[in-house]
N, C-alpha and C positions, 0 to 999 in steps of 0.2 A: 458269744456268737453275735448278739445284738451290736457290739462296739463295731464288730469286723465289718458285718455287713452295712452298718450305717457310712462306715469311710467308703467300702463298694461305693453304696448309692452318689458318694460325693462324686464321684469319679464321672459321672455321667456328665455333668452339665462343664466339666474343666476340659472334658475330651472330644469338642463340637467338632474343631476344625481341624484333627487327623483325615489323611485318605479318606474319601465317600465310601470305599468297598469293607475298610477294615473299622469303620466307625457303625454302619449298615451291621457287620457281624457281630460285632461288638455290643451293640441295641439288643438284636436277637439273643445273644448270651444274655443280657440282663433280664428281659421277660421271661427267657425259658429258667433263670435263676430262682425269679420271683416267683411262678408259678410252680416252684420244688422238682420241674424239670431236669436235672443236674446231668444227665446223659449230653441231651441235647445242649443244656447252655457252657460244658465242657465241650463238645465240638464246635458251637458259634465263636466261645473265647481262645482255645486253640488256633482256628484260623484264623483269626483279626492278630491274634499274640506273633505269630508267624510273620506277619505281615510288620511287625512294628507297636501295633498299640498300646500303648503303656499300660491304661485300663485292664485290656484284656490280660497282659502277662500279671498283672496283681492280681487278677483275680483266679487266674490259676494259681497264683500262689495261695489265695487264701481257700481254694479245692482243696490243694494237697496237705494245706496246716490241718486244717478240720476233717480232711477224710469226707468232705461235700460227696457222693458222688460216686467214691475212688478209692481206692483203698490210701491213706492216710501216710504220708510221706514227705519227711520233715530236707529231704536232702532234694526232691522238686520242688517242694516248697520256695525253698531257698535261691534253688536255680531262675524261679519267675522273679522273687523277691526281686533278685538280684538285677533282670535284664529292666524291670519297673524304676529300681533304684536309682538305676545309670542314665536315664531318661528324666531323675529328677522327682517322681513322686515322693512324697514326703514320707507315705504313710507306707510305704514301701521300704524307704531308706529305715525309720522308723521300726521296721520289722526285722529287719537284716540286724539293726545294733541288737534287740532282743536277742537274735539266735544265736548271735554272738558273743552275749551276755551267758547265757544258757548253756552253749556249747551243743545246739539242736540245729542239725543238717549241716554241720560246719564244727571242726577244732576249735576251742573254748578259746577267744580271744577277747580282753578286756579292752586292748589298743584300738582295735577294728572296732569293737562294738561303738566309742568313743568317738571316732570317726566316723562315724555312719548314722548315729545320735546327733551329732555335730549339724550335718548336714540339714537331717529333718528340723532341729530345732531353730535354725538359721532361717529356715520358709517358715517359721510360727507353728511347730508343730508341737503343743501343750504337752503330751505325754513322751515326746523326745528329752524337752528342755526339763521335763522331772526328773528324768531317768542319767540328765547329764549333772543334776544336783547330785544325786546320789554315788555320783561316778569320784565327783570330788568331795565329796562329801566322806567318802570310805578310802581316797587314793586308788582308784582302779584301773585301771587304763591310764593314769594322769597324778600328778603329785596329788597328797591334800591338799585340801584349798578350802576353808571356813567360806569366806567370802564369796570365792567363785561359786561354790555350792548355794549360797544367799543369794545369790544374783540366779540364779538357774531356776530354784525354787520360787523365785519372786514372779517369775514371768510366767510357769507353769501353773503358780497358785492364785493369779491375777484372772487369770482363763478357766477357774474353777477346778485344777485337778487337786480332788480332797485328799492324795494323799502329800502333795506338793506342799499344801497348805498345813496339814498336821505336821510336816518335816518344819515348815518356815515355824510354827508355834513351838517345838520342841530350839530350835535355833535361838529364838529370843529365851524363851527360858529358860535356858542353860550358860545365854550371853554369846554363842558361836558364831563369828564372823558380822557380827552386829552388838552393840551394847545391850546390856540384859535389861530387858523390858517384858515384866507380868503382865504389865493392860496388853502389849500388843500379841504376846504368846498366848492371850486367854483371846483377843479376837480371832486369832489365823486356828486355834483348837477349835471356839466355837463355829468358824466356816465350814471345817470339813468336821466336824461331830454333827452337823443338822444334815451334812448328806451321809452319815451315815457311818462314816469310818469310824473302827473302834477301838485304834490306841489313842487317838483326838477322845474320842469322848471319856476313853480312860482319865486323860491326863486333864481332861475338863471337870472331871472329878475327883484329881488331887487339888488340882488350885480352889476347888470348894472347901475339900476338908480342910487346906491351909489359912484359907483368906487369904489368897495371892492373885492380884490382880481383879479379885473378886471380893464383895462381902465374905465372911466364912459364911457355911450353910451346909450342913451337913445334909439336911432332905433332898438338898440338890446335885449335893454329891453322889447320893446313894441313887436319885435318878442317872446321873450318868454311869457310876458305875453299874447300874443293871443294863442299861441299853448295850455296853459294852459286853457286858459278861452272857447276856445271849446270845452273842456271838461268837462266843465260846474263848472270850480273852480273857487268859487262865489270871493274872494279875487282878482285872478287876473283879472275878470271881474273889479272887483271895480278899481282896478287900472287903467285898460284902460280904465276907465270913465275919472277916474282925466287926464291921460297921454293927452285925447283927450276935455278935455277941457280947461288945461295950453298950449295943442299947445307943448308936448315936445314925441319929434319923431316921428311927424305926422304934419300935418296941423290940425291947432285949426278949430273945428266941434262941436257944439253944441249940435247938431243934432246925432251924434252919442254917443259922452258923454252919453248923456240922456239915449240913447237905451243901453249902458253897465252899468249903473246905476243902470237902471231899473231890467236887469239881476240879478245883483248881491242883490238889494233890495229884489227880489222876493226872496229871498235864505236866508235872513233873515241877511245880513250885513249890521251894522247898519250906519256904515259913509255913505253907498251908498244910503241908505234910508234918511239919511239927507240931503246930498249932490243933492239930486233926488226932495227933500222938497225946497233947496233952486234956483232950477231951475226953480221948476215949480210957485216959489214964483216972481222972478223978469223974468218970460215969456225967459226963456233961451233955 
């Protein structure tokens, strides 16, 4: 909710010099928004929407995604999406390739979604241009494309989107569409593992245990892999099963091994559900 509404607020100050009548309505939708009015600032953004306002038709569309209001309606949704889109909004066009990633208010289209990602990313729109790495990144809508994917990811992870940035770190260290580089896969992991994502901080806690690109350091490992596995990433759970049952950057515990095993077992990883089998085989 927080994301949606912050693109809202952007809208305010890009939307000065529409019609005085539907800019006037369009003001009034946003106070009656802000003050949890949602009666009222669905009738202010309806009529300014009516009239043309870009604004206002996004922001009926982000009524109808959320159910602001309204009873929750991914196919209006899409209809506001769409008339904001064609006028250009980014964070509009932006929404339309999601639902068309998703196949939400709209037939499941990867080509569409591509194109309408395209757009958004084209005005600098950070979580367009990650979503258009991922597109080539998988072939979805578009051939693979290593590089193309590198170049998409670059621009989105330059603007801070952590998962753009954990994709560009997994890139370098695997070598895809760029030469294989540790230091730089352990800086683009460490960007998005300090905001928080948790396959970055998983994989900032393999290149510990390995000493790639990093010192080795196992204590530092096990700190990333727990930051990760609080957030319930069944792998680095499984790691800090083993980590805590080899005794490497903790004291050997058995006892806890088992409980992060089990974790990750329940999640459906299979080394941990072995690993969990041979515990409970020799009483560990």
């Amino acid at each position: 909710m927080k994301k949606l509404l912050f693109i809202f607020l952007l809208l305010i100050s890009s939307l000065v010099y529409v019609g005085f009548q539907k800019y006037v309505d369009f003001q009034k939708g946003v106070s009656a928004y802000q003050k949890g009015n949602y009666e009222k600032a669905f009738k202010e953004f309806t009529e300014a929407a009516e009239q043309g306002n870009a604004g206002a038709q996004f922001s009926l569309g982000v009524m109808y995604d959320q159910g602001r209001g309204l009873p929750q309606d991914d196919k209006k949704a899409f209809t506001w999406f769409l008339k904001a889109a064609e006028q250009g909004v980014a964070h509009a066009q932006f929404n339309l390739g999601l639902m068309y990633t998703q196949g939400r208010g709209v037939r499941q289209d990867d080509k569409k979604a591509v194109d309408w990602y395209l757009k958004a990313a084209e005005q600098g729109n950070a979580r367009a241009q990650a979503n258009l790495g991922v597109m080539y990144d998988q072939g979805r809508g578009v051939p693979q494309d290593d590089k193309k994917a590198v170049d998409w990811y670059l621009k989105a992870a330059e603007q801070g989107v952590a998962g753009a940035q954990s994709n560009l770190g997994v890139m370098y260290d695997q070598g895809l569409g760029v030469p294989q580089d540790d230091i730089k896969a352990v800086d683009w992991y460490l960007k998005a593992a300090e905001q928080g994502n948790a396959g970055a901080q998983f994989n900032l806690g393999l290149m510990y245990t390995q000493g790639r690109g990093v010192p080795q350091d196992d204590k530092k490992a096990i700190d990333w892999f727990l930051k990760a596995a609080e957030q319930e990433h069944a792998d680095a759970q499984a790691y800090l099963g083993v980590m805590y049952g080899q005794g490497r950057g903790v004291p050997q515990d058995d006892k806890k091994a088992v409980d992060w095993y089990l974790k990750a077992a329940e999640q459906g990883v299979a080394g941990a559900q072995s690993n969990l089998g041979v515990m409970y085989d020799q009483g560990l």
